[in-house]
C-alpha positions as CSV (number, residue, x, y, z in Angstrom):
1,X,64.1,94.7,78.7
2,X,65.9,95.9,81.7
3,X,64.7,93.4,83.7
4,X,66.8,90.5,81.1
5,X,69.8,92.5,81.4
6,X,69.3,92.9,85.1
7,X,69.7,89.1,84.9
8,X,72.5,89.0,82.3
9,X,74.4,91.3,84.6
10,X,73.5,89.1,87.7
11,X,74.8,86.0,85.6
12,X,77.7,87.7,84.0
13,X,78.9,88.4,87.9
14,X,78.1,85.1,89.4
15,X,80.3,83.6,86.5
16,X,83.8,85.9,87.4
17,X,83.4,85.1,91.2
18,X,82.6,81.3,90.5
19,X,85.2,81.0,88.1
20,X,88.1,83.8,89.4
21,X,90.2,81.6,91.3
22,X,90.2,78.3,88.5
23,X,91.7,79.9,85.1
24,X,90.2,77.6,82.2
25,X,93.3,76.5,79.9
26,X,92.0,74.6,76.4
27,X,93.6,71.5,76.3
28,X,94.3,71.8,79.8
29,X,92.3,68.3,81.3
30,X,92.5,65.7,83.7
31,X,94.6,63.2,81.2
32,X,97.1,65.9,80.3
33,X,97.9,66.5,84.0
34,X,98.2,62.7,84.3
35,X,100.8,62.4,81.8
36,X,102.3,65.7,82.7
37,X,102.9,64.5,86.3
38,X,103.9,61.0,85.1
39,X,106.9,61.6,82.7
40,X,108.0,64.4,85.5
41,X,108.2,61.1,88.0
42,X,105.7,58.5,87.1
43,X,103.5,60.1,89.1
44,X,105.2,58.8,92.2
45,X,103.0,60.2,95.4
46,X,105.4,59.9,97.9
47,X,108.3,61.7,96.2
48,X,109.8,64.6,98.4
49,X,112.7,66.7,97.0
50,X,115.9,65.8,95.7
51,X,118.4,67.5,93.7
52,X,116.1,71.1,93.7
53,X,113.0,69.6,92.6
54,X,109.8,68.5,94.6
55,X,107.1,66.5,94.4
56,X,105.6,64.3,91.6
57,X,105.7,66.8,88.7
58,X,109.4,67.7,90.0
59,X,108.5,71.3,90.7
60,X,111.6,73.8,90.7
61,X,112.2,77.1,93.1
62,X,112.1,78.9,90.3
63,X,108.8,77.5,88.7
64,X,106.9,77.9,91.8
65,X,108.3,81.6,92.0
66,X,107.4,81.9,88.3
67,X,104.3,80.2,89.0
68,X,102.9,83.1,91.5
69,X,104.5,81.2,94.8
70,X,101.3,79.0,95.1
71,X,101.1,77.8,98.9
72,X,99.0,75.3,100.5
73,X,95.9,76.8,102.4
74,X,96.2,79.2,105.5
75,X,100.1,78.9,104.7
76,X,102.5,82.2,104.4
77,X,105.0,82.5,100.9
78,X,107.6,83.7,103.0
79,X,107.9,80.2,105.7
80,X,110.4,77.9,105.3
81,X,109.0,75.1,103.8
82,X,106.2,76.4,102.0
83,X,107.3,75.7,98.4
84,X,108.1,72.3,99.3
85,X,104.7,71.3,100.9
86,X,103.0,72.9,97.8
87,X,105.0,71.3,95.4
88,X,105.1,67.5,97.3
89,X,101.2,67.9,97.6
90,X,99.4,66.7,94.3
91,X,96.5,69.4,94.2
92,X,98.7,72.2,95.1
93,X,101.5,71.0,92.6
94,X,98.5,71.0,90.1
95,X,97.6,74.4,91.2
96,X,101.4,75.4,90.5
97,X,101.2,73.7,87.1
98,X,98.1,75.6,86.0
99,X,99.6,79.3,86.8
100,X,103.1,78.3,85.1
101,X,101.0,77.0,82.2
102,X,98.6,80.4,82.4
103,X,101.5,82.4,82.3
104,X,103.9,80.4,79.5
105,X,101.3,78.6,76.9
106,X,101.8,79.0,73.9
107,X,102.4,76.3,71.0
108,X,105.6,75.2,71.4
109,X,106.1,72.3,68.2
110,X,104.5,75.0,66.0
111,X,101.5,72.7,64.5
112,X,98.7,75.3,65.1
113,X,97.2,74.2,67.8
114,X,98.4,74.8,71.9
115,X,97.7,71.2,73.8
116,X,99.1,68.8,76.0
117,X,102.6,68.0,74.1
118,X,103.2,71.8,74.3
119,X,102.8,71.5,77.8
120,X,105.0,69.0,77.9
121,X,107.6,70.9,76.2
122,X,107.0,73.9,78.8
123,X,107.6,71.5,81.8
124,X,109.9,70.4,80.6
125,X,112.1,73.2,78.9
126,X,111.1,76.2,81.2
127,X,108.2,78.9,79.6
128,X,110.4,80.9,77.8
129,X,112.6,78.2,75.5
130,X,110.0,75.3,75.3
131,X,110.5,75.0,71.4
132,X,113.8,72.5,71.6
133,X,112.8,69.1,70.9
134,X,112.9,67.1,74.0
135,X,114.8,64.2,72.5
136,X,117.8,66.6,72.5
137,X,119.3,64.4,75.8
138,X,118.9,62.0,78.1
139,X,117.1,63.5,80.6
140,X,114.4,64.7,77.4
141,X,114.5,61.1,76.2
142,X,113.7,59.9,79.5
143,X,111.0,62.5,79.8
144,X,109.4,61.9,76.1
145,X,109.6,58.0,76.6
146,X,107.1,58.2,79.7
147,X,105.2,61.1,78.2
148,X,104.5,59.0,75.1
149,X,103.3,56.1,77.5
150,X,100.6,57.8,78.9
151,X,99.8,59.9,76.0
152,X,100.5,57.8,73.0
153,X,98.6,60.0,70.6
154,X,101.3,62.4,70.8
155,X,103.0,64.5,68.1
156,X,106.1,64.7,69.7
């Protein structure tokens, strides 16, 4: 008997260091940060910054601060530059995404279950007012039209 939970420990330990640094979010996949990232710019690549927001999910100041100031690797939080070259780089952006998402999800359109539309309101809306309908205005319009393109099994 002490020899199973010897094991069971051993596993229980393996699986907190293998998993520490990669929170799981339901919901959370590869298609949802596709469409995430495309109605933020149609997943343009070789975006940079403009008017305060970086990259190809159009990452803010303030949601990379809010995000835990994610940085590329072997960079420093406090360098000029850093947010930018996190947010403009598609795996750190992603990285960014996750924490602001880890931090803020919740369900947002109140149907009872927390997935990829109330990301979408998150990203779009900020973590803590994403319940406005994102057809409010143009920018939201914009927004909802290319979200819907890439997920059109949405709700929203």
């Amino acid at each position: 008997m002490a020899r199973y939970a010897a094991v069971a420990t051993w596993f229980l330990l393996c699986h907190q260091v293998l998993t520490q640094d990669v929170p799981y979010i339901v919901n959370l996949n590869t298609h949802c940060f596709r469409c995430l990232c495309y109605a933020a710019s149609k997943c343009n690549l070789t975006v940079g910054c403009d008017g305060g927001y970086c990259g190809p999910y159009k990452i803010s100041k303030i949601y990379w601060k809010d995000a835990g100031e994610v940085i590329l690797p072997d960079d420093e939080k406090q360098r000029s530059g850093a947010y930018e070259d996190c947010a403009i780089s598609y795996h750190c952006a992603q990285r960014i995404v996750t924490n602001y998402i880890v931090k803020y999800g919740r369900d947002c359109n109140d149907d009872g279950v927390t997935d990829c539309d109330d990301y979408s309101m998150i990203n779009f809306n900020g973590g803590y007012q994403c319940k406005p309908e994102l057809g409010r205005n143009e920018a939201g319009r914009a927004w909802l039209q290319r979200y819907r393109l890439c997920n059109p099994d949405t709700r929203l």
